[in-house]
N, CA, C and O of each residue as an XYZ file, in Angstrom:
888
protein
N     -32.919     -5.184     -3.484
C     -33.170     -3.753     -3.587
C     -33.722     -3.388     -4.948
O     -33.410     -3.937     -6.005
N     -34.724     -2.226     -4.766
C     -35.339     -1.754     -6.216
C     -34.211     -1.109     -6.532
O     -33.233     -1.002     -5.792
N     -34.391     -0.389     -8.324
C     -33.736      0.260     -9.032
C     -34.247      1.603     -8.247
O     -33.378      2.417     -7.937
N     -35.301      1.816     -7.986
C     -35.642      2.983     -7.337
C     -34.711      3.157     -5.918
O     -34.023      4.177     -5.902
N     -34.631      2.383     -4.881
C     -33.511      2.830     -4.453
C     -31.913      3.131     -5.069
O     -31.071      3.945     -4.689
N     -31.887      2.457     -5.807
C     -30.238      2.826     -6.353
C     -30.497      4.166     -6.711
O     -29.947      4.991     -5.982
N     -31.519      4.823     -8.082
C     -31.826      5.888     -8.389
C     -31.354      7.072     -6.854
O     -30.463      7.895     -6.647
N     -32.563      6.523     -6.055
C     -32.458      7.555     -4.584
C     -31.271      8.109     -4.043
O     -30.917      9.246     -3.731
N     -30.482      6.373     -4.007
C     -28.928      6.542     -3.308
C     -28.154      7.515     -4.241
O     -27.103      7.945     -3.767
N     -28.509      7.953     -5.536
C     -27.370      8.151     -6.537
C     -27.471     10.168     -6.103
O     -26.734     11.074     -5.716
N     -28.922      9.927     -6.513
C     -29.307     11.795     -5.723
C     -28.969     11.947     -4.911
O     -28.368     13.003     -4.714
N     -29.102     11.119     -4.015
C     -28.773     11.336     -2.571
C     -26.832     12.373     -2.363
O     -26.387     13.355     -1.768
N     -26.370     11.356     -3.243
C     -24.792     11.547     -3.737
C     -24.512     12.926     -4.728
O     -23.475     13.586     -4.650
N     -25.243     13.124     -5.344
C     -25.721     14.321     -5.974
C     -25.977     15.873     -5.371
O     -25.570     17.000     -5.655
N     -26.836     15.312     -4.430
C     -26.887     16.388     -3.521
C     -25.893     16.753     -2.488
O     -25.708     17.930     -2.176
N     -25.246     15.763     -1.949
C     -24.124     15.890     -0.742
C     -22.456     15.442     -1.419
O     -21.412     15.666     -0.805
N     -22.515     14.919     -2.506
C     -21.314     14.512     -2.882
C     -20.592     13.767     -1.991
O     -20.229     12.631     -2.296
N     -20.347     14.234     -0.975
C     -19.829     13.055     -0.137
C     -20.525     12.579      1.109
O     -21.098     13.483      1.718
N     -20.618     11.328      1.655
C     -21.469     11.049      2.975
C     -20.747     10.133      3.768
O     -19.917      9.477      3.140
N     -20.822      9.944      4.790
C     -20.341      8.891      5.934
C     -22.403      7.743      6.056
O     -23.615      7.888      5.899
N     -20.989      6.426      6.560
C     -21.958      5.517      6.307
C     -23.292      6.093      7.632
O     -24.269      5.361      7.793
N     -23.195      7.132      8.293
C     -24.410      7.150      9.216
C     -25.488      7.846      8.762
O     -26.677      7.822      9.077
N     -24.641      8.689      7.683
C     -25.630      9.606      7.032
C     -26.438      8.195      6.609
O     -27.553      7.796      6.945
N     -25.600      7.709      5.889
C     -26.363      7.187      4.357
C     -27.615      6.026      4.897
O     -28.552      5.839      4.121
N     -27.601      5.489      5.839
C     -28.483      4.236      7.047
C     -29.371      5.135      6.967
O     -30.334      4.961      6.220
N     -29.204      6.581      7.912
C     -30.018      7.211      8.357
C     -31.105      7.872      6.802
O     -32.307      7.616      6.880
N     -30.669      8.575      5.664
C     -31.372      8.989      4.856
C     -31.936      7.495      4.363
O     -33.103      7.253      4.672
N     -31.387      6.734      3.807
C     -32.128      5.790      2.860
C     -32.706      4.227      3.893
O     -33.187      3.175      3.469
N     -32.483      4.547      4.964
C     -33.674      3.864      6.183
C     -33.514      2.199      5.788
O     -34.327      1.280      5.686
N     -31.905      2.319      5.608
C     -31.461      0.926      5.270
C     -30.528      0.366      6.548
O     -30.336      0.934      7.623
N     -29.896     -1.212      5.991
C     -29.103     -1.373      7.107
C     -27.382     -1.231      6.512
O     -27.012     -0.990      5.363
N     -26.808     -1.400      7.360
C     -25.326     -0.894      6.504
C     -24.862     -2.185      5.036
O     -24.294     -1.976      3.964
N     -25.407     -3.452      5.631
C     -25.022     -4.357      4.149
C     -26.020     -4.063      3.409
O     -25.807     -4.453      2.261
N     -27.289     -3.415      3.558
C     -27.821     -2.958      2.564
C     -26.708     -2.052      1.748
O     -25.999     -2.324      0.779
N     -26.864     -0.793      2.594
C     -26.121      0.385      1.775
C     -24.753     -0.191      1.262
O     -24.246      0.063      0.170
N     -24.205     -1.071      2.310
C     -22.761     -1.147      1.136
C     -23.195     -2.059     -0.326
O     -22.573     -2.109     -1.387
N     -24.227     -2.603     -0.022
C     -24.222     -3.606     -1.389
C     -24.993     -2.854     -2.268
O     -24.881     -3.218     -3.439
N     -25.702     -1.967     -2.078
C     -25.556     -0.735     -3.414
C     -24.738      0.042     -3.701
O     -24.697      0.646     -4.773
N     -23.751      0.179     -2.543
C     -22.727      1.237     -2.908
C     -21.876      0.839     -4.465
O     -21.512      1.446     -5.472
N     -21.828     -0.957     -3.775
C     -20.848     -1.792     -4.558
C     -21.455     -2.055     -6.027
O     -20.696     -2.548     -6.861
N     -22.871     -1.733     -6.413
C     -23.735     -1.739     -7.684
C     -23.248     -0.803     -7.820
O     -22.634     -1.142     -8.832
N     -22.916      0.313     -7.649
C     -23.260      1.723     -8.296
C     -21.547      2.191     -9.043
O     -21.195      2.763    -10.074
N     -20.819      1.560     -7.833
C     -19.093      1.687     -7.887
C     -18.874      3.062     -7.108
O     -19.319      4.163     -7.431
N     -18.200      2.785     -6.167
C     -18.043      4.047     -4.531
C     -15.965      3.751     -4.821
O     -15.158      3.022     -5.398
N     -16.078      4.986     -3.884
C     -14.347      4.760     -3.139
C     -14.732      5.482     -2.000
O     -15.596      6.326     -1.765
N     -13.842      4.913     -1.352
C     -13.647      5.606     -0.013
C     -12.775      6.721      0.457
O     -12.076      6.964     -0.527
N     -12.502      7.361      1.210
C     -11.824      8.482      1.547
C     -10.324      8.155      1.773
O     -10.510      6.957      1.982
N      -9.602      8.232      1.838
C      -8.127      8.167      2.295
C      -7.430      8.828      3.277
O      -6.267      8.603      3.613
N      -8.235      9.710      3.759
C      -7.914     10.365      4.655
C      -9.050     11.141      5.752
O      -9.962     11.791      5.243
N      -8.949     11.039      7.308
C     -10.233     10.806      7.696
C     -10.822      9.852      7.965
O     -12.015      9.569      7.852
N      -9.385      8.944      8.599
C      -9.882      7.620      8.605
C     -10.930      6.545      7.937
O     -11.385      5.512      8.428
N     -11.171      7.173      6.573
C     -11.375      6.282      5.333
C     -13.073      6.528      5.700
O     -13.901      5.749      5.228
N     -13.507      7.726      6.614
C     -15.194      7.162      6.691
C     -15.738      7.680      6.200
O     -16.930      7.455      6.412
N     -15.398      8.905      5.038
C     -16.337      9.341      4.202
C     -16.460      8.456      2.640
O     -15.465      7.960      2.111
N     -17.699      8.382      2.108
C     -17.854      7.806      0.372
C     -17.998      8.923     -0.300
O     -18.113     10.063      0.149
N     -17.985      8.402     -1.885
C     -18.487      9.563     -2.644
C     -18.392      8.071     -3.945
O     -17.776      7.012     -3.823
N     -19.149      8.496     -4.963
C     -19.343      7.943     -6.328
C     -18.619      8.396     -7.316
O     -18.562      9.590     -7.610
N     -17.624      6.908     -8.280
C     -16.825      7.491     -9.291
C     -17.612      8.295    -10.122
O     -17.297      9.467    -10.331
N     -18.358      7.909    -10.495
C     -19.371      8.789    -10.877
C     -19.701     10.295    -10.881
O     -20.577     10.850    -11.544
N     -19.067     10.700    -10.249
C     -19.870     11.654     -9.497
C     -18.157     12.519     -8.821
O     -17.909     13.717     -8.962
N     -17.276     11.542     -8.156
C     -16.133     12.572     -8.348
C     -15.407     13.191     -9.615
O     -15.354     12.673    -10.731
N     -14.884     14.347     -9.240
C     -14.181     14.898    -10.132
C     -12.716     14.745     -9.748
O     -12.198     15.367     -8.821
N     -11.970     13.708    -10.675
C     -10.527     13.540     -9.912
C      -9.682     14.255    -10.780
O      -9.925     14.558    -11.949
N      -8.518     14.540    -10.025
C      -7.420     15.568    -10.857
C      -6.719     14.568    -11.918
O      -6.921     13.387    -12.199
N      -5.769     15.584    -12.408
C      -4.413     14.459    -13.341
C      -4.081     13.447    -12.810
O      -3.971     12.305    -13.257
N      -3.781     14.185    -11.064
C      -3.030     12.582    -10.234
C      -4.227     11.573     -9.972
O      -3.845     10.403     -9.930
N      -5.575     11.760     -9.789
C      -6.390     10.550     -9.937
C      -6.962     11.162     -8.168
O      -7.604     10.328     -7.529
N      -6.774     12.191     -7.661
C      -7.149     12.831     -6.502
C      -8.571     13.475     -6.391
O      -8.580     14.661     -6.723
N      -9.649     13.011     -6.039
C     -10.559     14.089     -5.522
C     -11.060     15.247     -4.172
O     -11.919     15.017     -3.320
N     -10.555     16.006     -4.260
C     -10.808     16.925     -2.795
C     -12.172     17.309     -2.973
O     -12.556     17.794     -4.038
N     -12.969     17.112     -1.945
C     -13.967     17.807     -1.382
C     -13.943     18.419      0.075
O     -13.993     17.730      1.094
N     -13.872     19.615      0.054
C     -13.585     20.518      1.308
C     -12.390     19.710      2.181
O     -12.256     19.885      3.392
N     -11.673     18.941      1.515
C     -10.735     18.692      2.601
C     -10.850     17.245      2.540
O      -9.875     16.560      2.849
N     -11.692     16.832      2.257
C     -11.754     15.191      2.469
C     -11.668     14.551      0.778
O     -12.457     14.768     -0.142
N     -10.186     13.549      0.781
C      -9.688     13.070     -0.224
C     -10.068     11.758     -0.574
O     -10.537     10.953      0.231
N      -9.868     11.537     -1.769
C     -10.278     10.546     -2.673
C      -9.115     10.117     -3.585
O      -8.447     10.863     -4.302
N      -8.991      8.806     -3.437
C      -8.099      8.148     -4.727
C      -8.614      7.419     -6.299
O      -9.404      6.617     -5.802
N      -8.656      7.303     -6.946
C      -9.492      7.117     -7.674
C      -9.394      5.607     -7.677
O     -10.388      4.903     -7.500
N      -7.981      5.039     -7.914
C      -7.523      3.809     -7.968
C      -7.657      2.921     -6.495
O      -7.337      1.742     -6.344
N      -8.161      3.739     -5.581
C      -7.990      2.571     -4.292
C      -7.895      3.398     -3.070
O      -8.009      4.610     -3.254
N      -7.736      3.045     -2.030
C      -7.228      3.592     -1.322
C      -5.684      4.349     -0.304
O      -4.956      5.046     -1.011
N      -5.403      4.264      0.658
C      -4.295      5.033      0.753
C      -2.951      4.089      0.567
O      -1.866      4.650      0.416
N      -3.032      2.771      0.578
C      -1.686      1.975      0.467
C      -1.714      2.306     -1.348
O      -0.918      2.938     -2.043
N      -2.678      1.755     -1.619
C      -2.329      2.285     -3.518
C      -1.852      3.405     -4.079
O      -1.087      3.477     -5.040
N      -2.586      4.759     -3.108
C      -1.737      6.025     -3.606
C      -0.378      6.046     -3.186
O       0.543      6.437     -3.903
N      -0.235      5.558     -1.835
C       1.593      5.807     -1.693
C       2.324      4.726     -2.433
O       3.504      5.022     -2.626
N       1.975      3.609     -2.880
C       2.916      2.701     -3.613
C       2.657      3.472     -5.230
O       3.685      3.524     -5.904
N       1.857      3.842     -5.643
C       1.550      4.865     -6.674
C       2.528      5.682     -7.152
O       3.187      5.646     -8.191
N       2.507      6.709     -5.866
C       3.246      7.884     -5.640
C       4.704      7.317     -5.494
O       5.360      7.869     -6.378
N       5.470      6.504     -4.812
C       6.407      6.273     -4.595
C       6.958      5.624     -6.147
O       7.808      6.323     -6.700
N       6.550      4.391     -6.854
C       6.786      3.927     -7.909
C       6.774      5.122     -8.857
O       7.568      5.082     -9.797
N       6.228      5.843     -8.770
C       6.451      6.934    -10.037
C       7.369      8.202     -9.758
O       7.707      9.082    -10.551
N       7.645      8.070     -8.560
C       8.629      9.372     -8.264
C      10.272      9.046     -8.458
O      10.905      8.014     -8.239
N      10.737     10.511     -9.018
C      11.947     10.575     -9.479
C      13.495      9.803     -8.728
O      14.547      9.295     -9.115
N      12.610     10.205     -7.119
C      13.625      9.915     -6.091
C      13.442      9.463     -4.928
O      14.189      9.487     -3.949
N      12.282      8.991     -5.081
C      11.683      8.726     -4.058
C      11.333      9.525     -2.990
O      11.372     10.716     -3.300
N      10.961      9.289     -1.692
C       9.991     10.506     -1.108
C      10.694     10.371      0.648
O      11.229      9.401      1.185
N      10.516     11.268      0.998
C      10.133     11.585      2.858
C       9.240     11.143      2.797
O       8.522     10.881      1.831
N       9.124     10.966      3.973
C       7.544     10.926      4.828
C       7.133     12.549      5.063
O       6.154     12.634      5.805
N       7.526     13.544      4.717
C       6.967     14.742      5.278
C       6.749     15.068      3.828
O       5.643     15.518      3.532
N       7.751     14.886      2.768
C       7.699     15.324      1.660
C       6.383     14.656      0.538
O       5.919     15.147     -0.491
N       5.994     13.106      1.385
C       5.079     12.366      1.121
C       3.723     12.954      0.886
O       2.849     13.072      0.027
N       4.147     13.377      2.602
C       2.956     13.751      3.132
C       1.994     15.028      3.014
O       0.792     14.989      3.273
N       2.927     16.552      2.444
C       2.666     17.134      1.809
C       2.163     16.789      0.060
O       1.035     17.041     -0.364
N       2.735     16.472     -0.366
C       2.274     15.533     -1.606
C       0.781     15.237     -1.791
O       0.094     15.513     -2.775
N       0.401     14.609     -0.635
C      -0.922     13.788     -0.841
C      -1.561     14.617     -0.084
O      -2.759     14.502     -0.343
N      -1.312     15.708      1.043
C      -2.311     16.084      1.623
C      -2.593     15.375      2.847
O      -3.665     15.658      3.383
N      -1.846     14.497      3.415
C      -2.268     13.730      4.615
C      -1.263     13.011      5.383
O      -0.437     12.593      4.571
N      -0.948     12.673      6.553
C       0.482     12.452      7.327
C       0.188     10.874      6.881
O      -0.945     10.395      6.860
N       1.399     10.146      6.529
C       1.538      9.015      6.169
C       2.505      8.071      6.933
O       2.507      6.848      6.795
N       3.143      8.616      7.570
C       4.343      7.950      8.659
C       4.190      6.917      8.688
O       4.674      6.063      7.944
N       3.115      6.729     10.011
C       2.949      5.025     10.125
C       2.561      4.090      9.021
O       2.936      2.924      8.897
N       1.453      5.016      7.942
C       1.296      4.060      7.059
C       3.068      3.874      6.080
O       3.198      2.675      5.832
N       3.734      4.312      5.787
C       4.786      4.041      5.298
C       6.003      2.942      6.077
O       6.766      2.226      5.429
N       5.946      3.037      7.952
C       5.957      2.113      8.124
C       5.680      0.496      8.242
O       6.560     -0.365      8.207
N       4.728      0.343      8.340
C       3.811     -0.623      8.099
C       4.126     -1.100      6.774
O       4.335     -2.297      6.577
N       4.180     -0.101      5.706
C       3.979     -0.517      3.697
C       5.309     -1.019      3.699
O       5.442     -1.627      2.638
N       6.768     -1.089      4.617
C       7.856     -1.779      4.722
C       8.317     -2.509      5.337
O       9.455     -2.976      5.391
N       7.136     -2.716      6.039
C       7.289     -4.192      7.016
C       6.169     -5.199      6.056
O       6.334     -6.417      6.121
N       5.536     -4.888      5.562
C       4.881     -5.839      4.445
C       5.493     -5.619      3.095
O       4.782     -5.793      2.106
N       6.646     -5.282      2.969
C       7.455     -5.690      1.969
C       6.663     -4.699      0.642
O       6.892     -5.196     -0.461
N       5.999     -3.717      0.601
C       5.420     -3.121     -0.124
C       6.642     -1.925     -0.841
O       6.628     -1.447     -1.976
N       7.261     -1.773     -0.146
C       8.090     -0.185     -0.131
C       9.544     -0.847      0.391
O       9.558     -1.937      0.964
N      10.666     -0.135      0.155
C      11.963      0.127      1.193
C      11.952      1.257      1.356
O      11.273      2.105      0.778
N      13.168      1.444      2.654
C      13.590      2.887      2.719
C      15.191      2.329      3.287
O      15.715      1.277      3.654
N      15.659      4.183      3.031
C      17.093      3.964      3.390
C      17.243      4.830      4.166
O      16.461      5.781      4.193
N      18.370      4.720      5.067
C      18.389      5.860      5.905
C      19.372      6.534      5.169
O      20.091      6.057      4.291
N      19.335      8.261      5.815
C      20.537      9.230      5.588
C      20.453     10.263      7.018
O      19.487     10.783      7.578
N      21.717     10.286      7.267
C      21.320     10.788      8.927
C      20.641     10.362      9.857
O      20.742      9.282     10.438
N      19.579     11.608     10.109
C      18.715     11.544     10.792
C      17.140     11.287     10.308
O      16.158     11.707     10.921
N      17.105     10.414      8.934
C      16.040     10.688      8.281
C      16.168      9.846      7.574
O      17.285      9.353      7.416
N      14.612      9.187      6.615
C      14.727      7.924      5.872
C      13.662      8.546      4.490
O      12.839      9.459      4.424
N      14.107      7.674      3.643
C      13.784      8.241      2.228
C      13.088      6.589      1.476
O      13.892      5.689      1.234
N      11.692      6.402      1.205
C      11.159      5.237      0.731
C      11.245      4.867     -0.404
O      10.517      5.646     -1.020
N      11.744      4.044     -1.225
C      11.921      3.697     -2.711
C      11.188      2.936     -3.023
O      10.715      2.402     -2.020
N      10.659      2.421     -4.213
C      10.148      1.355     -4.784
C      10.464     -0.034     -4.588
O      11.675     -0.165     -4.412
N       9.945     -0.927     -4.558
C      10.624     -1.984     -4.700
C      10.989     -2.982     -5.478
O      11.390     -4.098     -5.150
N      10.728     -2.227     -7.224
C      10.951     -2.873     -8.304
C      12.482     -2.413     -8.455
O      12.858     -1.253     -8.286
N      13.284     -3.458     -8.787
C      14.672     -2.935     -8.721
C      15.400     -1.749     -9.445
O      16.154     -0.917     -8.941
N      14.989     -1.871    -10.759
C      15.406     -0.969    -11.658
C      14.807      0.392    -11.225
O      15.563      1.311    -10.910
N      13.655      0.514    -11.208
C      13.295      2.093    -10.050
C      13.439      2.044     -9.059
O      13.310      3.222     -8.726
N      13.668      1.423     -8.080
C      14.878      1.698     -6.840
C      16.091      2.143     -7.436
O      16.383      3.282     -7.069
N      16.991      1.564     -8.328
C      18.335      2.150     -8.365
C      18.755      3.553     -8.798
O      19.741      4.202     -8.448
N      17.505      3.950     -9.873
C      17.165      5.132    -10.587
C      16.903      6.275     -9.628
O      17.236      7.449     -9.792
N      16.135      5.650     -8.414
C      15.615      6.721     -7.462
C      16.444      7.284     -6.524
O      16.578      8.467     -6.212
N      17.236      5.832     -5.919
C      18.622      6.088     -5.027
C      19.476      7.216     -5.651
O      19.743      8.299     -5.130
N      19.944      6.648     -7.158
C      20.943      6.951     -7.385
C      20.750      9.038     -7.676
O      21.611      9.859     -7.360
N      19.846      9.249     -8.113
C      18.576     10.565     -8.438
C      19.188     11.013     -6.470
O      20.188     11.695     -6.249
N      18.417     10.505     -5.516
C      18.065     11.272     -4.709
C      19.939     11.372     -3.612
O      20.264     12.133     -2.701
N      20.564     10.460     -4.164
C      21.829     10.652     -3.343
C      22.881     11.245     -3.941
O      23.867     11.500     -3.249
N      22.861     11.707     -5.896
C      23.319     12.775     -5.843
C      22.928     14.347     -5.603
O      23.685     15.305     -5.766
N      21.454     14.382     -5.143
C      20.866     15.155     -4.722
C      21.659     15.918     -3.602
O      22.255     16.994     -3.596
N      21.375     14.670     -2.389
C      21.885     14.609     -0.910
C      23.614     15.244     -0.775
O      24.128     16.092     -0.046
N      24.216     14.224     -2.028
C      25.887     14.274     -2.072
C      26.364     13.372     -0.610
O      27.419     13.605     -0.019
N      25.437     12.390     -0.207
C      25.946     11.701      1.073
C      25.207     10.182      0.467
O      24.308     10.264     -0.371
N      25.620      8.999      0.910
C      24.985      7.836      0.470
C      24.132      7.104      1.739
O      24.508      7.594      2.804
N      23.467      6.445      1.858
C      22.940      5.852      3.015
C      23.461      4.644      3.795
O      24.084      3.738      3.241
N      23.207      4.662      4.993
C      23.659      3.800      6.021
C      23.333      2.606      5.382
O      22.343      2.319      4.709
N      24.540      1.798      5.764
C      24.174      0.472      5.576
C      23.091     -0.294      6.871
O      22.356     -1.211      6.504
N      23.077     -0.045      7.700
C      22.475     -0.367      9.051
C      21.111     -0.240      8.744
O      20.619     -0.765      9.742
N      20.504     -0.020      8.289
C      18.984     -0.049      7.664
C      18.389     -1.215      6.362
O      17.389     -1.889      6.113
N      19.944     -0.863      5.696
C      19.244     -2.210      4.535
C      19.937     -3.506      5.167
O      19.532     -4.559      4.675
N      20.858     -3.619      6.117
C      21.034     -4.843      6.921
C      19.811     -5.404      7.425
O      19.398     -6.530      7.150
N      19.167     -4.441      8.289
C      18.351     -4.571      9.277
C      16.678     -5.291      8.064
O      15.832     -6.125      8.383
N      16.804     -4.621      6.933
C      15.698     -4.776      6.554
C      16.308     -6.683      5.597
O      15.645     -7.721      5.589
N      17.147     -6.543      5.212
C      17.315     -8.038      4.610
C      16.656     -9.238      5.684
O      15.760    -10.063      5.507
N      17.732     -8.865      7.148
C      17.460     -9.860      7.938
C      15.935     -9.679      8.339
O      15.502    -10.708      8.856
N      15.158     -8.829      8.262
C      13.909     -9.105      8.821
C      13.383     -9.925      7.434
O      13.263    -11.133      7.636
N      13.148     -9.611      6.465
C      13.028    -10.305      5.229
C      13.428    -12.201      5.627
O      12.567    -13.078      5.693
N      14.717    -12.381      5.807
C      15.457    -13.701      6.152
C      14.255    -13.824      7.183
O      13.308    -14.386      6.634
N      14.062    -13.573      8.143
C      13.170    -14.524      9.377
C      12.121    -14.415      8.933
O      11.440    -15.089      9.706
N      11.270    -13.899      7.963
C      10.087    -14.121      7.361
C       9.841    -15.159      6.578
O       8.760    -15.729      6.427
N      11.269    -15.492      5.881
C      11.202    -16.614      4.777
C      11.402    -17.737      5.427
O      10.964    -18.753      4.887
N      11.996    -17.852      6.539
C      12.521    -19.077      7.278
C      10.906    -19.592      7.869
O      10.132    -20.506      7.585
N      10.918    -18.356      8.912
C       9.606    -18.486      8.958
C       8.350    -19.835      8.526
O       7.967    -20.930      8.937
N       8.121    -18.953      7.551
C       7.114    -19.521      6.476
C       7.698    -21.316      5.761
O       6.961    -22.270      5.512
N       9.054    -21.243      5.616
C       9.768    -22.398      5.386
C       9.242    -23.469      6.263
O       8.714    -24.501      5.847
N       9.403    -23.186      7.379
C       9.086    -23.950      8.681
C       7.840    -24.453      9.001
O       7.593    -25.496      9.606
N       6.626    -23.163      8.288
C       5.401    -23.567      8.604
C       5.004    -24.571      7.228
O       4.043    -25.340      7.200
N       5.824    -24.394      6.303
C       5.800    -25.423      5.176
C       7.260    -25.835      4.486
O       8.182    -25.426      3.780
N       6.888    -26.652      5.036
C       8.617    -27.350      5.001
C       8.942    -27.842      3.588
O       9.906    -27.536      2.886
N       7.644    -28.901      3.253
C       7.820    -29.133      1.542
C       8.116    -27.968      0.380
O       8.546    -28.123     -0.763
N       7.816    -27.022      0.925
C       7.428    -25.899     -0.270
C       8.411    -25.009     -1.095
O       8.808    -23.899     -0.739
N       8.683    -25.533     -2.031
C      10.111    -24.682     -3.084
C       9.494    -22.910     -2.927
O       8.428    -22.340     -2.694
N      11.073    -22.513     -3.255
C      11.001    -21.098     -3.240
C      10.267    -20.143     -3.710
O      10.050    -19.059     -3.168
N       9.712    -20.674     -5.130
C       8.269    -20.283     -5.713
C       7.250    -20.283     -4.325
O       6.900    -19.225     -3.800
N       6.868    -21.504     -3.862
C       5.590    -21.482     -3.198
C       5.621    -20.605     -2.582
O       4.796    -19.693     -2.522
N       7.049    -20.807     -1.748
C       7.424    -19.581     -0.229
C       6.854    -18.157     -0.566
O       6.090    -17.570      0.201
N       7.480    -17.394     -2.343
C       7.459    -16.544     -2.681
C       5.454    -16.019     -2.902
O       4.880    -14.954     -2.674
N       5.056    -17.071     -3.315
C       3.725    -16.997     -3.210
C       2.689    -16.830     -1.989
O       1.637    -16.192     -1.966
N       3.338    -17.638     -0.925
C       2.630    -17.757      0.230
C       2.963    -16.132      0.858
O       2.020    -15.587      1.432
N       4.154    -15.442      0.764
C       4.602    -14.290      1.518
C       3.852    -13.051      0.687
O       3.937    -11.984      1.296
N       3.039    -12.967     -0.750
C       2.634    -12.135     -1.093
C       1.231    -12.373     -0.909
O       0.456    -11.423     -0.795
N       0.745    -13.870     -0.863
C      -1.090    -13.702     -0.087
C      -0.847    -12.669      0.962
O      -1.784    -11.878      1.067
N       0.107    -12.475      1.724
C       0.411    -11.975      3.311
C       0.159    -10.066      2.599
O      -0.137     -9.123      3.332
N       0.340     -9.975      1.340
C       1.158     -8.652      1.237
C       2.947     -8.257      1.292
O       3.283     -7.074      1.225
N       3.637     -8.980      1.375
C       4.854     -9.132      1.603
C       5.221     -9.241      0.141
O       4.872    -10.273     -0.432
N       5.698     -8.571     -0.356
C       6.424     -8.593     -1.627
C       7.922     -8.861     -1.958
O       8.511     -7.958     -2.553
N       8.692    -10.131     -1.606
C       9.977    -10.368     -1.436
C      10.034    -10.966     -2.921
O       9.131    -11.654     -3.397
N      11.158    -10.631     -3.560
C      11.852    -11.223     -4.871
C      11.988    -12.607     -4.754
O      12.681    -12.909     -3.782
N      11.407    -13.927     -5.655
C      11.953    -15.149     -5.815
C      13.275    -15.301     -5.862
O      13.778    -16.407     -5.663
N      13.944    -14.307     -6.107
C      15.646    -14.663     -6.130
C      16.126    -14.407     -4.966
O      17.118    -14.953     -4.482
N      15.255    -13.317     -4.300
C      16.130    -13.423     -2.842
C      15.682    -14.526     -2.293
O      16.653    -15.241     -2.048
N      14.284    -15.235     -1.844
C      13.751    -16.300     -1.398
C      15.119    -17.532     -1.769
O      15.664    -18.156     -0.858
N      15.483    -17.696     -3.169
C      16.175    -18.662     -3.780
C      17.552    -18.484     -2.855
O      17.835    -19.517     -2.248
N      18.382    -17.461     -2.654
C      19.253    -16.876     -2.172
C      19.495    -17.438     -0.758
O      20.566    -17.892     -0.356
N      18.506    -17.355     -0.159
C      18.154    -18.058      1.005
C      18.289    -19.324      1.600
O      18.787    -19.608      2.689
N      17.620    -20.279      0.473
C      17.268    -21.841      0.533
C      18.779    -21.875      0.051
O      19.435    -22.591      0.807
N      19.810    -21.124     -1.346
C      20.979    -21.564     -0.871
C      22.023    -21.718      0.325
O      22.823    -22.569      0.713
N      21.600    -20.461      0.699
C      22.677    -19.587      2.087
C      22.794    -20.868      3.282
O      23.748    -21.518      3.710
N      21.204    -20.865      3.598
C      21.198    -21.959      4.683
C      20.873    -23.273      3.981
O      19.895    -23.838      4.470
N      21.288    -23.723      3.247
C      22.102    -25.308      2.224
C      19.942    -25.819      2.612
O      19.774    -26.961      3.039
N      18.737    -24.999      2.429
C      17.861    -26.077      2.732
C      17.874    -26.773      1.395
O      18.142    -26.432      0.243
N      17.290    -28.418      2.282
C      17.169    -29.381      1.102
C      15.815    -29.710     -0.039
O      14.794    -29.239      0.462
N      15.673    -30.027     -0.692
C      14.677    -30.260     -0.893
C      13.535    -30.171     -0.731
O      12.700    -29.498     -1.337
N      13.396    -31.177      0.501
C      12.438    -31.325      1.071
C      12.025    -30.202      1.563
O      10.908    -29.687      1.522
N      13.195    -29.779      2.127
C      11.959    -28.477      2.299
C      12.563    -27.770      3.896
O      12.366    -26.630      4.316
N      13.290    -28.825      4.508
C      13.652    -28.324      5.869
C      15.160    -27.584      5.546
O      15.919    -27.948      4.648
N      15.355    -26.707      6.284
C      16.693    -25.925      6.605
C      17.689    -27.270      7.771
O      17.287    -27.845      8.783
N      19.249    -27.379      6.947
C      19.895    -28.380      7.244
C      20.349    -27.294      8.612
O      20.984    -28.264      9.026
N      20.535    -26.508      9.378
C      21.021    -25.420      9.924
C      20.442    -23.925      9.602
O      19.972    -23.572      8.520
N      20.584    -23.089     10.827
C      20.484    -21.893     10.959
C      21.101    -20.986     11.160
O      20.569    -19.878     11.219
């Protein structure tokens, strides 16, 4: 591609501030790995909300304190997209968050994505009642946040949730044990965050004690 197209694409962005990839094919009479591989010269983000199909140029957004750009409704993260703003948002909050309280927050319903961000080990949550509250998963701001949002509450949370979430954790590590039997708790711990899964080496370690695995690598029992 010429510099003269990049120039084009940049007005182009200038004039509309934000575009979906059909606009952008259709004005600059490219094909889509064209346009994304100038997008990726120029430096783009994507939308976060709106099923991620509008662009706009760092360049060219204006993001708030929190690193947010609104254009008529359609949002921008500056740092990434929507798993980065809620692990963002969650790591820096006092007490951690609802999903409604989230979701007002950012401007966009996050539910499922918050499920999902704790089945890949990104986030916890705890229950209280009828309702669950997501924490960090660096320990020391988890305890800060719990401890913040449950004298808030004046009620503490079910144990039946952080049971439920250890043991899913446990069959992930076994798991992976199994599909590599040689592999010390380091590796395990490594192989489960290529995945996105963010489990502590000490719990991994915790593990290979609990069920006595050896060495080698196999679990003596289950």
């Amino acid at each position: 591609m010429s510099s003269i197209d990049v120039t084009e694409l940049k007005e182009l962005f200038k004039k509309n501030i934000v575009m979906d990839i059909e606009d952008l094919m259709k004005k600059t009479s490219s094909s889509r790995i064209t346009v994304f591989r100038n997008l990726k010269d120029i430096g783009y983000t994507t939308s976060y909300n709106r099923n991620g199909k509008y662009y706009t140029l760092l360049e060219i957004a204006k993001f708030d304190e929190s690193g947010i750009f609104d254009h008529k409704g359609i949002l921008f993260f500056r740092d990434g997209g929507i798993q980065e703003l809620v692990i963002k948002k969650i790591d820096s909050s006092e007490k951690g968050y609802t999903a409604e309280e989230l979701s007002n927050k950012i401007r966009t319903r996050v539910s499922n994505q918050l499920h999902q961000f704790v089945r890949k080990g990104l986030i916890i949550r705890k229950k209280y009642a009828d309702f669950y509250v997501y924490y960090s998963i660096d320990d020391s701001t988890q305890q800060k946040q719990i401890s913040n949002r449950e004298k808030e509450l004046k009620i503490h949370s079910t144990k039946e949730d952080s049971e439920t979430s250890s043991e899913k954790k446990t069959i992930r590590i076994l798991l992976e044990i199994i599909r590599n039997p040689n592999a010390q708790p380091q590796e395990i711990g490594k192989l489960l965050r290529q995945e996105g899964l963010k489990i502590p080496d000490s719990f991994i370690q915790n593990i290979f004690e609990k069920y006595d695995i050896q060495k080698k690598g196999s679990p003596s029992h289950f």
